[in-house]
C-alpha positions in Angstrom: 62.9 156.5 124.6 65.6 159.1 125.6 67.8 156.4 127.0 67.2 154.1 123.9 68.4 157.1 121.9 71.8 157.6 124.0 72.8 154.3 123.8 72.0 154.8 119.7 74.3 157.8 119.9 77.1 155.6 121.9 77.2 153.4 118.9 76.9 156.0 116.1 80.3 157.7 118.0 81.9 154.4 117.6 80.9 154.0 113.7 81.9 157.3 113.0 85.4 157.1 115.4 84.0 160.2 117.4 85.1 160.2 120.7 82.4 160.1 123.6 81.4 163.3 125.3 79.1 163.0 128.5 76.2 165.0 127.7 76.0 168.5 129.7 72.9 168.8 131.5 71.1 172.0 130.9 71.2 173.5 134.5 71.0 177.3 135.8 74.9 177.3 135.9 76.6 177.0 132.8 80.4 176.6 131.8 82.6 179.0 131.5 83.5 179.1 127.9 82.6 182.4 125.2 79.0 182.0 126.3 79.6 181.7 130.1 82.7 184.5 130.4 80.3 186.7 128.5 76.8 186.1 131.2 79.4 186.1 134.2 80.6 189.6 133.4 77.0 190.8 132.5 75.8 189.6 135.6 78.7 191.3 137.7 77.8 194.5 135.6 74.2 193.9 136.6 75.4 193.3 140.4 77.4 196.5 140.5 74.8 198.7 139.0 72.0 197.6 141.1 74.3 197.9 144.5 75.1 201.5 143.5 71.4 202.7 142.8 70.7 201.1 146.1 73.5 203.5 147.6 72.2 206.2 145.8 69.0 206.1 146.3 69.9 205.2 150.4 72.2 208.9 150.4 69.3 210.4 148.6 66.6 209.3 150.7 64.5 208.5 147.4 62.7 205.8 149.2 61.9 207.6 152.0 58.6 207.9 151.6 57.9 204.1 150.8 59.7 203.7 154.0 57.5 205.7 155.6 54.6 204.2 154.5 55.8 201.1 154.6 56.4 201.9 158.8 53.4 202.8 159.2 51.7 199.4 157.8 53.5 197.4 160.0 52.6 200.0 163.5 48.6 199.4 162.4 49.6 195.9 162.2 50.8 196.3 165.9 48.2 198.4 166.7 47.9 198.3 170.4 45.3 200.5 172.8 47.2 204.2 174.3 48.6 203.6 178.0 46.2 206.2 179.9 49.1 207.6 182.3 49.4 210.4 179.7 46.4 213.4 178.7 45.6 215.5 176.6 43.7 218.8 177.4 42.2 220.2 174.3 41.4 223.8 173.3 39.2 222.5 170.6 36.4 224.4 169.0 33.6 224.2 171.7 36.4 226.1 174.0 36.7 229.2 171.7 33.0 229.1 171.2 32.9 229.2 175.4 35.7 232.2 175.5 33.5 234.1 172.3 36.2 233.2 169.7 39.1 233.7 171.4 41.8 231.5 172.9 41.9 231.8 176.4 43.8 234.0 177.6 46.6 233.3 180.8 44.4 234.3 183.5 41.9 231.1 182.7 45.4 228.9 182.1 46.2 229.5 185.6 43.0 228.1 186.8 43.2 225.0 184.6 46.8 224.8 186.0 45.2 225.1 189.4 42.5 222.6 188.8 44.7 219.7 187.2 47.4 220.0 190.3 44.9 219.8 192.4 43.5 216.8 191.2 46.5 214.9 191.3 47.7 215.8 187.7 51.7 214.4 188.0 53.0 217.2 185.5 51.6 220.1 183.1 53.3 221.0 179.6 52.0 223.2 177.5 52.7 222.6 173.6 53.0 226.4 173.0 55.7 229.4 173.9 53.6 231.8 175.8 56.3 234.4 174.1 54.0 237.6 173.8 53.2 239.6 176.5 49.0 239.7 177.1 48.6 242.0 179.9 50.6 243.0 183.0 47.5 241.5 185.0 47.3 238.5 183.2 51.3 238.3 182.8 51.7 238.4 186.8 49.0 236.5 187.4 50.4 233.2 185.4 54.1 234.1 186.7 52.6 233.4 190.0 50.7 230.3 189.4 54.0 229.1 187.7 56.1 229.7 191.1 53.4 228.5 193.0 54.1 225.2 191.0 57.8 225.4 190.0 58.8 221.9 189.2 55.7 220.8 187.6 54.5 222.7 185.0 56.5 223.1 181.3 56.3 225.9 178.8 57.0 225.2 175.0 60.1 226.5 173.7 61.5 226.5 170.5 64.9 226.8 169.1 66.8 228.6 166.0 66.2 226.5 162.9 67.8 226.4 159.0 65.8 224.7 155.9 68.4 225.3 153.5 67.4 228.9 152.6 65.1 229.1 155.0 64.9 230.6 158.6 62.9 229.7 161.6 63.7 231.8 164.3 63.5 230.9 167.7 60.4 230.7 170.1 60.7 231.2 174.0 58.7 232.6 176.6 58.6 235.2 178.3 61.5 235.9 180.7 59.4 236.6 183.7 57.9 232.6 182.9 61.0 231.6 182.6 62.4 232.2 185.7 59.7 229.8 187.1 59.0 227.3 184.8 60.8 224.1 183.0 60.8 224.2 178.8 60.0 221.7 176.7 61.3 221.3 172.9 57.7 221.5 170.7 59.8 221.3 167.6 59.7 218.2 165.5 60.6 217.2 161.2 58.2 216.0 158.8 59.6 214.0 156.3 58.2 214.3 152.6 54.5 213.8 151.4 54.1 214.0 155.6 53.9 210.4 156.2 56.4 210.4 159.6 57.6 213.0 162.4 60.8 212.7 164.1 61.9 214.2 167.4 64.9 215.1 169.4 64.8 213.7 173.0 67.0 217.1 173.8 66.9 220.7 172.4 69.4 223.4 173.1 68.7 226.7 173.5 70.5 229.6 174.6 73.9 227.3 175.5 71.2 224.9 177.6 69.7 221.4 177.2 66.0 221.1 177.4 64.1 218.0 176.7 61.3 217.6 174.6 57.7 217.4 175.2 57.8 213.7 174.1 61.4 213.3 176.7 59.8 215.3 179.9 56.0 213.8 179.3 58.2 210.0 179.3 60.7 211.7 182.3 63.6 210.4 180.0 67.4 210.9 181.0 68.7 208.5 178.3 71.2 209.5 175.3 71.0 212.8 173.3 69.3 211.7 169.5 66.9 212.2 167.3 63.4 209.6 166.7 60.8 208.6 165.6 57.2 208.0 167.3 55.8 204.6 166.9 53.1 204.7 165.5 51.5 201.1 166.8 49.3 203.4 169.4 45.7 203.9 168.8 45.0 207.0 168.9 41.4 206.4 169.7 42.4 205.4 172.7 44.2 208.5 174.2 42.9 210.1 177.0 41.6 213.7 176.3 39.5 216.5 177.9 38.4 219.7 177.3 40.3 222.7 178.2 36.6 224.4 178.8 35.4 221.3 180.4 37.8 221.2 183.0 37.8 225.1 183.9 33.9 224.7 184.4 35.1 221.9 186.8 33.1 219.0 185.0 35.9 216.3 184.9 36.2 214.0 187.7 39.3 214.3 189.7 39.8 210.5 188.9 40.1 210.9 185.5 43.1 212.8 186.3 44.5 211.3 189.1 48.2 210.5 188.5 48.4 211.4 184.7 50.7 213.8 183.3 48.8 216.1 181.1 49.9 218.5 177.8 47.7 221.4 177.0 47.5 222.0 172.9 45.1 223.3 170.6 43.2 221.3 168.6 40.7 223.6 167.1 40.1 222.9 163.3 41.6 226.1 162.3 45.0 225.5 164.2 47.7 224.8 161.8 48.8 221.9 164.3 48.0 219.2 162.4 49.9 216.4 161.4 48.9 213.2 158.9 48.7 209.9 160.7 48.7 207.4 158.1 46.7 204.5 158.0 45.0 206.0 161.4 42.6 209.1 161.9 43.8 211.1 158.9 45.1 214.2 160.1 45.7 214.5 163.9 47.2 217.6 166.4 50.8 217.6 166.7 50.1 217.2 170.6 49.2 213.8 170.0 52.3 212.8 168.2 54.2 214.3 171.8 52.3 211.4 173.6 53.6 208.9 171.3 56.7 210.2 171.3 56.6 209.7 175.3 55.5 206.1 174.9 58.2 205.5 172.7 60.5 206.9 174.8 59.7 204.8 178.0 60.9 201.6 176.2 64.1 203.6 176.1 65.2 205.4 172.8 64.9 203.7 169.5 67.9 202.3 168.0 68.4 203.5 164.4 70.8 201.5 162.2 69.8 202.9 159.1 70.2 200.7 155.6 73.7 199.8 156.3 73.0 196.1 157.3 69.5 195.6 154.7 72.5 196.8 152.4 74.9 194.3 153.8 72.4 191.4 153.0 71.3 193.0 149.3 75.0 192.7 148.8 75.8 189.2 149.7 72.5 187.6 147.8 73.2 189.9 144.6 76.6 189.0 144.6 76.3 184.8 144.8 73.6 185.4 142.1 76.3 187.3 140.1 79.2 184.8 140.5 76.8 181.4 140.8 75.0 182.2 137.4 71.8 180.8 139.0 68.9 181.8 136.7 66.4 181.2 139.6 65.4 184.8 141.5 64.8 182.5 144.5 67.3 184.1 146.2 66.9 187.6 146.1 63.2 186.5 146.5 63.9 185.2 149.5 66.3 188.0 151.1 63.6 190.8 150.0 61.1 188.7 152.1 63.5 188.3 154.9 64.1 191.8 154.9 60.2 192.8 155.3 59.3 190.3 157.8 62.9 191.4 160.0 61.5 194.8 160.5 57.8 193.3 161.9 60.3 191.6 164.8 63.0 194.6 164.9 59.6 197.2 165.7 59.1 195.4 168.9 62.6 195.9 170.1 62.6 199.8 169.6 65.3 198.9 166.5 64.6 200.5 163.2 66.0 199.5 160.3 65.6 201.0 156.7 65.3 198.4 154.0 63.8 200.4 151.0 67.3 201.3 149.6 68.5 197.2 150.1 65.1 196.3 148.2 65.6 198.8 145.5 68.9 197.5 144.5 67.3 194.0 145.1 64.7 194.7 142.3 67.3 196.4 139.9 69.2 193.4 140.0 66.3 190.8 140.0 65.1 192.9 136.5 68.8 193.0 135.2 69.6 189.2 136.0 65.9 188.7 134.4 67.1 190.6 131.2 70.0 188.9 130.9 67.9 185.8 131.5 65.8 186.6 128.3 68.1 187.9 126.2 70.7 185.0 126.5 68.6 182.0 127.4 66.1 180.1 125.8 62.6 180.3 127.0 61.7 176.5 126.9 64.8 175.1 127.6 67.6 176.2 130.3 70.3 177.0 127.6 71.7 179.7 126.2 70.4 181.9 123.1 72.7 182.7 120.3 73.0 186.0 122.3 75.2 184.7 124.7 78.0 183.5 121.9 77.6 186.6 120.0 80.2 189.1 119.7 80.9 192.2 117.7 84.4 191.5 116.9 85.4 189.0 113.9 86.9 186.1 115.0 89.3 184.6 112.1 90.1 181.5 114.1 86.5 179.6 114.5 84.0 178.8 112.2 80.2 179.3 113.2 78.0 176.2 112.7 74.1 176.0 113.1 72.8 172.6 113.5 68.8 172.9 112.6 66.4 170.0 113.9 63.3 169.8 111.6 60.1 169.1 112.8 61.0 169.4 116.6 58.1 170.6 117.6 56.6 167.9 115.8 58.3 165.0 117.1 58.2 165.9 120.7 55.1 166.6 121.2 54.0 163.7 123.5 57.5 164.5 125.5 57.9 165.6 128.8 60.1 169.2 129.7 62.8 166.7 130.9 62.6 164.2 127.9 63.2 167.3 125.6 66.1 168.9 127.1 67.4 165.2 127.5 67.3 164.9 123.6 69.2 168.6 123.3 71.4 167.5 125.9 72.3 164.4 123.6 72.4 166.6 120.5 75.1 169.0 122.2 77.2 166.2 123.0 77.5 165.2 119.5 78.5 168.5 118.5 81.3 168.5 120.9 82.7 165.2 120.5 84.0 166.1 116.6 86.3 169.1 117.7 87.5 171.3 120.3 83.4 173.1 120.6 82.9 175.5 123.9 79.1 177.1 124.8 76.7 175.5 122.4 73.5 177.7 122.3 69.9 176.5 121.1 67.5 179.2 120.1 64.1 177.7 118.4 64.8 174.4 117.1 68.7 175.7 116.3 71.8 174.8 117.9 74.7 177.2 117.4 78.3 176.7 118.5 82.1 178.2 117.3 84.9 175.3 116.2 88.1 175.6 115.4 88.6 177.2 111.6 89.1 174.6 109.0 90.3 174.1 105.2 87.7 174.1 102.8 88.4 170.3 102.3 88.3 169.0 105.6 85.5 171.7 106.3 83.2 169.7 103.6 84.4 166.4 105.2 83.8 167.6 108.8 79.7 168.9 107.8 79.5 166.3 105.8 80.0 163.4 108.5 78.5 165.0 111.6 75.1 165.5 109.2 75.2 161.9 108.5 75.8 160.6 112.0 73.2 163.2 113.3 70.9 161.8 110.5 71.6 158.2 111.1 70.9 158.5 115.0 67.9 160.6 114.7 66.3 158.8 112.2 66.6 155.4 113.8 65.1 155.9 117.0 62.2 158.1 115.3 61.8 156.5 112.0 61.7 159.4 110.5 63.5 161.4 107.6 61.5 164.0 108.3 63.5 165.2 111.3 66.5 164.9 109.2 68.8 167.5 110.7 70.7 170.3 108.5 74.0 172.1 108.9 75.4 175.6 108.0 78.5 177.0 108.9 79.9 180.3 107.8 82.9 181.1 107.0 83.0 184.5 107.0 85.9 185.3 109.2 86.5 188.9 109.0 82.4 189.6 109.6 81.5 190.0 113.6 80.9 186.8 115.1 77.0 188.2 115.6 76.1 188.5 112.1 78.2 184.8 111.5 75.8 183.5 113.7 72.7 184.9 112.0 74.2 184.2 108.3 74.8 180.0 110.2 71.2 180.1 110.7 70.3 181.2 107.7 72.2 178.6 105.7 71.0 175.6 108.1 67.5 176.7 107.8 67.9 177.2 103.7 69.5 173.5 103.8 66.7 171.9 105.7 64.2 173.3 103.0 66.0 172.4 100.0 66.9 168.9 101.6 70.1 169.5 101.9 72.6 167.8 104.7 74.8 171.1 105.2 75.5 174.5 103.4 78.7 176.4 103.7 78.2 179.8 103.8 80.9 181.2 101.8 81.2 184.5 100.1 79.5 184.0 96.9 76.8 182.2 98.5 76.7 185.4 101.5 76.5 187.6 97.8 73.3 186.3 96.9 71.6 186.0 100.1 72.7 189.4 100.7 70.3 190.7 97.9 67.6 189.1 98.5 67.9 190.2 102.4 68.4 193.6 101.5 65.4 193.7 99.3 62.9 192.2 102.2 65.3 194.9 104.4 64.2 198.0 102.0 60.8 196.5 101.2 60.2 196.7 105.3 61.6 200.2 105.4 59.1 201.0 102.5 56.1 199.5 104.3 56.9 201.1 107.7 57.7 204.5 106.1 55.2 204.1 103.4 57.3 205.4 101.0 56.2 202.8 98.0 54.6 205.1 95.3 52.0 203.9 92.5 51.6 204.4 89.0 48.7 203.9 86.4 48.8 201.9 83.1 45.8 203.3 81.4 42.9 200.9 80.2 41.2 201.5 76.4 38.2 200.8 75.6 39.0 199.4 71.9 36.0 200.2 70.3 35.8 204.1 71.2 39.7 204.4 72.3 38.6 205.8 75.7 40.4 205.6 78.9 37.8 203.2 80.8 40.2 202.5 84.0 43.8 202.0 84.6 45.8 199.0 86.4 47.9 200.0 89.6 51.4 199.3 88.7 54.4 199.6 91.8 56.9 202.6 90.9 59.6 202.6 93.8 63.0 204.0 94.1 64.2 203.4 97.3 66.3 206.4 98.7 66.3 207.7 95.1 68.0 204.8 93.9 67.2 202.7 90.9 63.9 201.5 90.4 63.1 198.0 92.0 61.8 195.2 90.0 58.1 194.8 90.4 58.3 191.4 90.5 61.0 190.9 92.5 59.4 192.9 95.3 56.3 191.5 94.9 58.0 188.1 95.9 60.1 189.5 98.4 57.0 190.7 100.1 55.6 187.1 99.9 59.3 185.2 100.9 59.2 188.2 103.7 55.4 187.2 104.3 55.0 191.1 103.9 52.5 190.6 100.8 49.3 192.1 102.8 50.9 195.2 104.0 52.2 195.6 100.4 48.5 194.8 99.1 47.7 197.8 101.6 50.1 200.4 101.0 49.8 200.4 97.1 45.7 200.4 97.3 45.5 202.9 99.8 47.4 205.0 97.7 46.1 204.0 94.7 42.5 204.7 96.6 43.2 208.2 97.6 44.4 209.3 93.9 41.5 207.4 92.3 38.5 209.4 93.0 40.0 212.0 91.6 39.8 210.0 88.2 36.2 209.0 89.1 35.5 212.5 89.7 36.2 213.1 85.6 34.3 209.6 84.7 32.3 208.1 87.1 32.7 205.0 85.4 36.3 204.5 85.6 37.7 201.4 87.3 40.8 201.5 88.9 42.3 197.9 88.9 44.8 196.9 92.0 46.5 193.6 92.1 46.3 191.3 94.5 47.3 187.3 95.7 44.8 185.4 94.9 45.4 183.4 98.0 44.8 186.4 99.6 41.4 185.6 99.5 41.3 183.3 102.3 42.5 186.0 104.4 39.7 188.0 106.2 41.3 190.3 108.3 43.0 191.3 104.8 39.5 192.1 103.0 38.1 193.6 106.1 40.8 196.1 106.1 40.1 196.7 102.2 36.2 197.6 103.2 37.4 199.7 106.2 39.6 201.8 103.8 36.8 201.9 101.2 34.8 203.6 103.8 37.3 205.5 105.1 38.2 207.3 101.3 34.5 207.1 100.5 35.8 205.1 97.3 33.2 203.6 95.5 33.0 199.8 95.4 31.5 199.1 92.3 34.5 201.4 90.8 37.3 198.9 92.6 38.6 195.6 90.5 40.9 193.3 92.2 43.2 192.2 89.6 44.0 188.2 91.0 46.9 186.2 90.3 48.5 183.0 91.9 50.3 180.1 90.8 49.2 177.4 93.7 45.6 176.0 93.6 43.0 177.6 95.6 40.9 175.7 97.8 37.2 176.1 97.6 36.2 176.0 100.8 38.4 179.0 102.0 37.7 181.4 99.3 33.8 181.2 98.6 32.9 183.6 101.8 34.9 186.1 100.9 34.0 186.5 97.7 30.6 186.5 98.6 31.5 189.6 100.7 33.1 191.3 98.1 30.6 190.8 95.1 27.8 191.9 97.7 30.1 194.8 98.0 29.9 195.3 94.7 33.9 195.2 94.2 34.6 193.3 90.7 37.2 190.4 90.5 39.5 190.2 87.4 41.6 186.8 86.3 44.8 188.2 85.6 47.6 186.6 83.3 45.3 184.1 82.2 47.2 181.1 80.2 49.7 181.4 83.1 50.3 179.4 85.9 47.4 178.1 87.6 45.5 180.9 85.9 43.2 178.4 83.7 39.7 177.8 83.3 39.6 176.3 86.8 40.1 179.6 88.1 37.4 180.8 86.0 35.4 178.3 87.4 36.6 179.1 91.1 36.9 183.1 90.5 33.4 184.5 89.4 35.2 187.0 87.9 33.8 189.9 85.9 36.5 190.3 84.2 39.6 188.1 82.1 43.2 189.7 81.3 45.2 187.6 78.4 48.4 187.5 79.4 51.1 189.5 77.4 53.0 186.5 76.0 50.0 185.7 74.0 49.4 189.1 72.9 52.8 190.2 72.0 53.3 187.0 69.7 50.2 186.9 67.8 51.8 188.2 64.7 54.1 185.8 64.5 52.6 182.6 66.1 49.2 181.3 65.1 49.1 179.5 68.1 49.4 182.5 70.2 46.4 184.1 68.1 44.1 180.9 68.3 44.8 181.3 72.2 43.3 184.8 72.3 40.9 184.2 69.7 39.3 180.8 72.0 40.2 182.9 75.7 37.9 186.0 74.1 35.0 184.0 72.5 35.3 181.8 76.1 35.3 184.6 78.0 32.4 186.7 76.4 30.5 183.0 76.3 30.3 183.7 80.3 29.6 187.2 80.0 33.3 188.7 81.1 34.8 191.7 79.9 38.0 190.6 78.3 41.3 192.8 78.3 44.6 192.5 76.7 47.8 193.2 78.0 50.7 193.9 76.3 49.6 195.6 73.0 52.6 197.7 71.8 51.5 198.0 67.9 48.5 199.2 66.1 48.2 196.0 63.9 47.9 194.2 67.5 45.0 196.7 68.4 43.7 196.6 65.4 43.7 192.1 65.2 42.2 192.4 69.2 39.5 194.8 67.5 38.6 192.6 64.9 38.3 189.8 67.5 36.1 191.9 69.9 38.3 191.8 72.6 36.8 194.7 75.1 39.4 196.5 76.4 43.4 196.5 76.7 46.5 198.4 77.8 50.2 198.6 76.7 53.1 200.9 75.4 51.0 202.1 72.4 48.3 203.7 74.5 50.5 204.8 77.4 53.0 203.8 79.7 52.6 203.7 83.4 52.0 207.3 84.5 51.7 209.2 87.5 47.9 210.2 88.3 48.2 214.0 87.2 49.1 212.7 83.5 46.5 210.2 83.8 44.2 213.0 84.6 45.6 215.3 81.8 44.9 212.4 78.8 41.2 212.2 80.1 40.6 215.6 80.8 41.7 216.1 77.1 39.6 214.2 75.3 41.3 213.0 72.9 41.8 209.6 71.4 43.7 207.3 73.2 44.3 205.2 70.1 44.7 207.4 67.1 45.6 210.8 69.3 
């Protein structure tokens, strides 16, 4: 079908002396014209923004803690058993309950010392300072056992440390110890929320170079730097014994034999305790050394930071930049490439941080997708209106919309492909006229900017490209239905943005009024201006409910008592003039805003009602509404949920029904089932008028009929009129309605409507519309609303 139609278009270029065009295929890349300079330097903006949160964020160290984590997934998913050339000797809880509470003191750490040595314990460290003196017995006593062992055994030390404002001295032992004995660092950093440590392989302290625990358990003699423990150990698996155990001599001397051994606390009061995510929760710092060591005999980790995640962020986010690619594929791709790298990189002691890179990855993936939304259609791969907008006036192009009716209609047995083929075909049409750059499509509308022209050749111009569009279209499809329709605006010293919308406007008015093309010119922009502004304020009124009410009172013509009052809209928007009831009320429908305006005036009206009711329980407060608003339930379900919520009586409610379309049967019976089980009352309103006939009596069960105020106001001078109200009242009371007139401005018309037993009516001689205090005033006065 698609191909039949290009060769059509072929021949409709020929009849019309347009010259070919080869059709632009709607891809991811698009030209560089208005619409593609614009998305290029959006995209670079994009690009540029997202590079330099990455940055940011990287100096910043805001994704530290997703790195973290994020390090530790991929060590549990290289979790691997503990090598067993390393111990731990605890001084758990079962220890101090052995030593009555108390940590044992150096006397018993010389015989531990003793005991692992002699077993054939490689080296001892002990993860603390022994900086306070205990006793001179107990001092001398350990000073020997540590020259007895020079070479082998380590003492903690720790060295001078600044947090920002804070202080950490340092921690050393003893001077007697340390005239016999090696120290080893115990200090490490956490990094924030505590999901990593890091260590230095070297410490120096008092002008010397100590390794750490984690260097001297792993005898390292590499480079001088700082690192982090991989975590892809099981800690389950590390060897461990009890301090107390070992004293009492109930370890085997081959569970010691060759190991290296650190001596730490581990009681559950001991503030050595680290998190060990994904793992055993929280763990003692000691076992963090022996990871440390492992990680150390591979040789020290190489850190190369985000600099070359960055590198790669920059080079995907910057080909999606210039390319114009809509597809995130890429950057897809990379950020997948840059978790998996790190899974390979872990093996090979390398780290690399790739939070930062990712970060700017997503930034740009949601900018470019922004951009994606904003400026290109969501069915088709071309641009939005968005993209050939611009704030600026542009004197020397028009703006044209071309409008295909019944799209959606016609193509609904067509493929994706088949659909952008027939846009495709469409846009070279438009470009073969004139000297046409981007050409958007948004809905079923395509927009593009020409070359200004004079009114004349303007008119010419729309005239023939409708006509060739026309005769194209409807040849292949058969169809005048899908008749397309132009308008172009003219308009040049408005920004190119609001052309666009007032092109769009005209095409889609065209297409309803059967029209081939509309030129939006200045008078034409005058009047669609007010009726714009009108929807504009109504939607300001709804949203900030700002619409007041007023009441035309009902009289009961017999007794000339207020019986009820009809809801009337009184609104001045920003204190300006009063707007035309009518004309809002069809603004609200053009605007398909009549609900919320059915809404806003009864829920007023509903709130100042029961204070009428409160004075006469039998008043009736009448509220207009469509007709065709019947078939609407959502619409009547609201009206019963705000009866409730008011506590407004039904029974004292009448819906005052107009409409000048036909009502279908079918679609209106339920509901007004629902609302005479409610109790609510129905009124015909303007009968004579419109569709407002005896069918609707027939339709409406009504309790109630209004004559309109034509008839009313002319029965004086027209018998007709009078022999209309005359036949509507005896009709009306024939089916038991209660009949009101509108309109009555004289007493000789209240007195004729009298005569004729019409029930009720309302009008300038009993009051105007008033606001509810004075309608509260005239019946709290009792007086006559006739003769008073």
């Amino acid at each position: 079908m698609i191909a039949t139609f290009k060769n059509i278009a072929e021949k409709a270029r020929s009849v019309f002396r347009l010259e070919g065009v080869e059709a632009p295929v709607l891809k991811p890349q698009i030209e560089l014209g208005s619409g593609g300079g614009l998305l290029r330097r959006k995209r670079i903006k994009v690009a540029i923004l997202a590079l330099l949160f990455g940055v940011v964020s990287a100096a910043i160290e805001l994704p530290l803690p997703a790195e973290d984590m994020y390090r530790a997934v991929r060590a549990h998913l290289r979790l691997r058993p503990m090598p067993q050339d390393i111990a731990v000797v605890k001084i758990d809880d079962k220890t101090l309950r052995a030593f009555g509470g108390e940590e044992p003191g150096r006397i018993s750490d010389s015989k531990v010392v003793d005991i692992l040595l002699e077993s054939g314990v490689r080296k001892v460290i002990f993860d603390r300072a022994h900086a306070d003196s205990e006793s001179h017995e107990a001092d001398a006593v350990f000073a020997e056992m540590l020259r007895r062992h020079k070479g082998k055994v380590w003492l903690g030390v720790s060295p001078d440390v600044t947090f920002g404002v804070q202080h950490v001295s340092d921690l050393k032992p003893l001077d007697q110890f340390q005239q016999e004995a090696d120290l080893a660092a115990m200090n490490g950093l956490g990094s924030p929320f505590a999901l990593s440590v890091s260590f230095p392989t070297y410490v120096e302290v008092d002008g010397r170079l100590h390794r750490s625990i984690s260097a001297t358990l792993a005898d390292y003699t590499g480079r001088e730097t700082n690192f982090r423990p991989d975590y892809a150990f099981n800690i389950e698996t590390l060897p461990t014994f009890r301090y107390v155990d070992i004293l009492n001599g109930q370890v085997p001397v081959e569970a010691l034999r060759g190991k290296s051994v650190i001596i730490s606390y581990t009681y559950e009061k001991s503030n050595d305790f680290f998190r060990l995510p994904l793992q055993n929760g929280y763990v003692p710092g000691s076992f963090f050394h022996v990871m440390g060591a492992h990680t150390l005999k591979r040789g020290a980790p190489i850190d190369v930071f985000w600099l070359p995640a960055m590198a790669l962020a920059v080079l995907a986010i910057g080909a999606q930049a210039f390319t114009g690619s809509r597809s995130r594929r890429m950057l897809v791709l990379v950020a997948l490439g840059l978790m998996a790298a790190p899974l390979l990189l872990d093996e090979f002691n390398i780290n690399v941080d790739i939070m930062p890179a990712l970060l700017a990855l997503l930034a740009a993936g949601i900018g470019f997708q922004r951009i994606n939304r904003k400026y290109f259609s969501d069915d088709f791969d071309a641009m939005t209106t968005s993209a050939l907008s611009s704030e600026k006036p542009d004197d020397k192009r028009d703006v044209y919309a071309l409008k295909i009716a019944n799209l959606a209609e016609i193509s609904e047995d067509w493929s994706a492909r088949e659909v952008g083929d027939f846009v495709n075909t469409l846009i070279s049409y438009v470009k073969g006229p004139s000297e046409v750059g981007d050409v958007a499509f948004e809905r079923d509308i395509l927009v593009w900017l020409a070359p200004r022209m004079e009114t004349d050749d303007l008119d010419r111009h729309a005239d023939g490209l409708a006509l060739m569009l026309k005769t194209a279209i409807s040849y292949e499809w058969q169809s005048s239905n899908s008749t397309p329709a132009l308008g172009i605006d003219t308009n040049h010293d408005l920004p190119v943005s609001v052309r666009i919308k007032k092109a769009m406007q005209a095409a889609d008015e065209a297409a309803a009024r059967g029209l081939r093309f509309i030129i939006n010119d200045a008078a034409h922009l005058e009047a669609r201006n007010n009726r714009l502004e009108l929807i504009r304020v109504l939607e300001q009124g709804l949203r900030e409910r700002s619409i007041s009410v007023a009441y035309q009172p009902k009289i009961d013509l017999a007794s000339g008592r207020i019986v009820g009052a009809e809801t009337l809209i009184r609104w001045q928007p920003d204190g300006r003039e009063y707007v035309n009831p009518l004309d809002l009320v069809l603004a609200a429908e053009a605007g398909d805003r009549i609900n919320e305006l059915t809404l806003v005036v009864m829920e007023a009206a509903l709130i100042e009602g029961k204070q009428a009711i409160a004075l006469d329980p039998r008043f009736k407060l009448a509220v207009n509404m469509s007709a065709k608003s019947l078939s609407d339930t959502h619409l009547l379900f609201d009206i019963m949920t705000m009866l409730g919520r008011f506590d407004f009586p039904p029974e004292n409610l009448t819906l005052e029904l107009t409409e000048t379309a036909k009502l279908e049967d079918d679609r209106i019976a339920p509901q007004i089932a629902a609302l005479k089980a409610r109790g609510i009352c129905l009124s015909i309103d303007d009968f004579g008028t419109g569709q407002s006939n005896l069918e609707y009596i027939e339709k409406l069960p009504s309790s109630e009929l209004k004559i309109d105020r034509r008839f009313v106001q002319h029965m004086a001078s027209s018998d007709e009129s009078r022999a209309v109200v005359r036949a509507t009242i005896e009709i009306a009371h024939s089916l038991g309605k209660i009949v009101v007139a509108e309109g009555v401005e004289d007493h000789a018309t209240a007195a004729a409507l009298r005569a004729m037993g019409c029930d009720q009516a309302q009008g300038y001689l009993f009051s105007r519309a008033i606001i509810m205090p004075e309608l509260l005033a005239m019946m709290g006065g009792g007086r006559n609303a006739i003769y008073g």
